[in-house]
N, C-alpha and C positions, 0 to 999 in steps of 0.2 A: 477541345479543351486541352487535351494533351497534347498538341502541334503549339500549343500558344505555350504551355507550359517551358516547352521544349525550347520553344525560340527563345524566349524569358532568359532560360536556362543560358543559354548560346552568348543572349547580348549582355549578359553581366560578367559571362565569360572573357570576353572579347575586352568589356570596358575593363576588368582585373590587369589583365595582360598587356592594356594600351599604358594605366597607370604605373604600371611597373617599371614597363621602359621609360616612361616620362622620367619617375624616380630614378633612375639607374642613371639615367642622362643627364641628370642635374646632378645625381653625386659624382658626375665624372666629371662635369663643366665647376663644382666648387666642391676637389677630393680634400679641402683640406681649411682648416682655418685662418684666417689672415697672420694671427699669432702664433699658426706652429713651425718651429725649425725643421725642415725638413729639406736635406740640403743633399747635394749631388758630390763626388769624393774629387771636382775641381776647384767645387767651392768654401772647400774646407781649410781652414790654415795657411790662407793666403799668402800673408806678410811673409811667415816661415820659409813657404818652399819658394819665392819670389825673391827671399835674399839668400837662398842656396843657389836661385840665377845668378844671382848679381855674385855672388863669389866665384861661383865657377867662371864668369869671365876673365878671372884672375888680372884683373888692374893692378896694375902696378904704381908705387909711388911716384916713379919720374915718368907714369904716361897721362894724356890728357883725360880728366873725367868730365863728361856730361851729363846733366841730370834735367828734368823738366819738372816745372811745380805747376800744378791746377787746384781747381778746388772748388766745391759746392756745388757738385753737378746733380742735386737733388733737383729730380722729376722734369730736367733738360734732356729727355732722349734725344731728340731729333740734334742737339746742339752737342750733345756726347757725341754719337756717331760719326758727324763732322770733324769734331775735335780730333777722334780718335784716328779717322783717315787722314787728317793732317799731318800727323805727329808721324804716320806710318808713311809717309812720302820722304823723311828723313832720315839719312842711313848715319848717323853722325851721333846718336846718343844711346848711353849709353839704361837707364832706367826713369821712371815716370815717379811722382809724387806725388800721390792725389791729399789735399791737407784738410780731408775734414768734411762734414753733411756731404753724404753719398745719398740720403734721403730729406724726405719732408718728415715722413712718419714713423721711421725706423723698423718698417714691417720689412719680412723677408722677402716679398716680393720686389720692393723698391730696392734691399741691397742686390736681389736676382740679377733684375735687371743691368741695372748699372754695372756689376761684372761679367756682364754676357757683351757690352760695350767694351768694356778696359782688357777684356782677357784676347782681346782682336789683336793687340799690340803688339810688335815685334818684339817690342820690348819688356821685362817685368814691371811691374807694378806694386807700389805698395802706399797703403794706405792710415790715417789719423784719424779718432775716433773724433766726431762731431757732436755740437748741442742736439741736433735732431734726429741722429744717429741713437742718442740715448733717450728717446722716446718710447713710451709703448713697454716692449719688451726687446726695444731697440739692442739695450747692452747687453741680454743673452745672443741676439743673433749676429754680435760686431764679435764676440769674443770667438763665436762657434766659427764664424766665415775667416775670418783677418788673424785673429790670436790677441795677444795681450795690449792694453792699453796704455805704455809704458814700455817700449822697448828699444835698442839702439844698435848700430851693425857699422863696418866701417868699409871703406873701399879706402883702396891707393893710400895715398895720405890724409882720408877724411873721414870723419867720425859725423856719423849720422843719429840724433838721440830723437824719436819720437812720442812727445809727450801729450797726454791727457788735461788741455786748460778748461774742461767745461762745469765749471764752477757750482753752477747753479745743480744743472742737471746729478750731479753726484752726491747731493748735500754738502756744500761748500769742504770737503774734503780732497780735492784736487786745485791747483796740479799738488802733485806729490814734491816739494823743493827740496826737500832733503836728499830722496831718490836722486833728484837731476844733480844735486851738487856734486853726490858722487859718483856718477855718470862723467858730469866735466872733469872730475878727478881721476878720472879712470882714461880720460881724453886727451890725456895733456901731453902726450908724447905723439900727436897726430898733427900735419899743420896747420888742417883746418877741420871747425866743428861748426857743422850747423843743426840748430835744435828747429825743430818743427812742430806746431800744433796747430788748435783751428783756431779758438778764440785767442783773439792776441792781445799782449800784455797790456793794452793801451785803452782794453776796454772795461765797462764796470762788470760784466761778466767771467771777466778773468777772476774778479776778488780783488778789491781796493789794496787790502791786506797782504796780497801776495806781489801784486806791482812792483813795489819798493824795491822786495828783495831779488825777485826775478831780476831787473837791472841791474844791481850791485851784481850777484851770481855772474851775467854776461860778461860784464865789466872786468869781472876778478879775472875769470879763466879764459878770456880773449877769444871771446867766440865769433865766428866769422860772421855768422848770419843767424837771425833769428827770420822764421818765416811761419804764415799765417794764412787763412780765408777768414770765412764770416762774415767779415765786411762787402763781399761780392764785387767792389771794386780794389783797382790796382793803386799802392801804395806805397811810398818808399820813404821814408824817413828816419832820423837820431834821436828818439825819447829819452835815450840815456846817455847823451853824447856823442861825439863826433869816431866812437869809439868801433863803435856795433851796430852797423845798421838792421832795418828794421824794414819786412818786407812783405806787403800784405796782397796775394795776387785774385783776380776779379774771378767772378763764377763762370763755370763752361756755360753758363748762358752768354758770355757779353763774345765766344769765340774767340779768345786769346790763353794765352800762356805762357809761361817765362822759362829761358831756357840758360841754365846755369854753365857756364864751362870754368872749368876745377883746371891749372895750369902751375903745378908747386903751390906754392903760397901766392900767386893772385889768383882771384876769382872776381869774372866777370859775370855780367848778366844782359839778356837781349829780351823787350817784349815783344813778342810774335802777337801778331795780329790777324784773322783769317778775315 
């Protein structure tokens, strides 16, 4: 009776100690919730210390600048990683522009991911806040990783402003136009300005109401490009004239990109196709 007892004893023992590793193994396989920020000191502040790269390269105004735009590489690993070894096959540019959805869901694991792809680069990177980026608790974890959603830096002779169009997602409180106006007033001694966001002026997401005057805006202060995702395909068109063009590039799914070269006052554009 007491040997029975004993084993009793033993196998509930045994099963205590198997449950606990099981537990300890699953809090280690999900340490954490899909909604918490919990981020590594490379993935902090992106944009910030990626245009303290891009100024320490110290461009100058009479040298040529390079830049690359993509965009919408939400939940395209296998077509980021491509991407990103293509662009790294190029010794000729100077920084990268991702314009916008770095995710589907705005969880930190999906911006994880996608900068554990872009941070491979030779070159820095920086990044535009998306519709699906502000998902979720999307827009705590774009501000914690990337920094502010509204901000603008300049190289050579170019004035870089990137702006927040996702309309919907913010309570039709964005973009900010008064912000950008005086952003391009702050611009106007640069030869050239290109503003950047995801949602582009041309769609109902932008705000019907903000349309108008975004164009007028381009128009007044001779902005060289206006450029965009969202759309997932590549687009190049004048909604507001023959003035400012209008440039909307396709998702790292479709394997292309577009590569800007900045030469004084002309700026050309090439689509790279992988």
């Amino acid at each position: 009776m007491h040997a029975l007892k004993k084993w009793h004893s033993r196998g509930f023992l045994a099963a205590g100690i198997l449950s606990l590793a099981l537990l300890n193994q699953a809090c280690e396989e999900f340490e954490y919730s899909p909604y918490e920020i919990r981020l590594e000191e490379d993935e902090k502040n992106i944009n910030g210390r990626n245009i303290e790269r891009i100024n320490a390269l110290n461009i100058s105004p009479s040298d040529t600048l390079r830049f690359i735009l993509t965009a919408d590489a939400q939940g395209f690993y296998e077509e980021n990683e491509k991407l990103v070894a293509h662009i790294n096959r190029r010794d000729d540019t100077d920084f990268v522009v991702i314009g916008g959805d770095l995710t589907d869901f705005g969880l930190t694991k999906e911006f994880r991911l996608v900068h554990q792809d872009f941070k491979t680069l030779k070159m820095p990177y920086v990044a535009v806040v998306g519709n699906h980026d502000a998902i979720n608790n999307g827009k705590q974890v774009f501000t914690a990783m990337y920094g502010d959603y509204d901000t603008s830096f300049a190289v050579g002779n170019s004035r870089f402003i990137l702006l927040n169009t996702n309309y919907l997602e913010f309570d039709q409180q964005v973009p900010d136009l008064d912000w950008l106006e005086a952003e391009l007033q702050a611009a106007q001694a640069y030869e050239n300005i290109f503003v950047i966001s995801h949602i582009p002026p041309t769609n109902k997401e932008f705000g019907e109401e903000n349309g108008v005057r975004y164009g007028q805006l381009m128009n007044q202060y001779n902005v060289t490009y206006s450029l965009h995702g969202h759309n997932h395909s590549y687009k190049h068109h004048f909604p507001f004239g023959e003035q400012v063009p209008v440039l909307e590039t396709a998702a790292t799914e479709k394997l292309e990109y577009i590569v800007f070269t900045v030469i004084g006052k002309e700026v050309t554009f090439e689509r790279v196709i992988i």
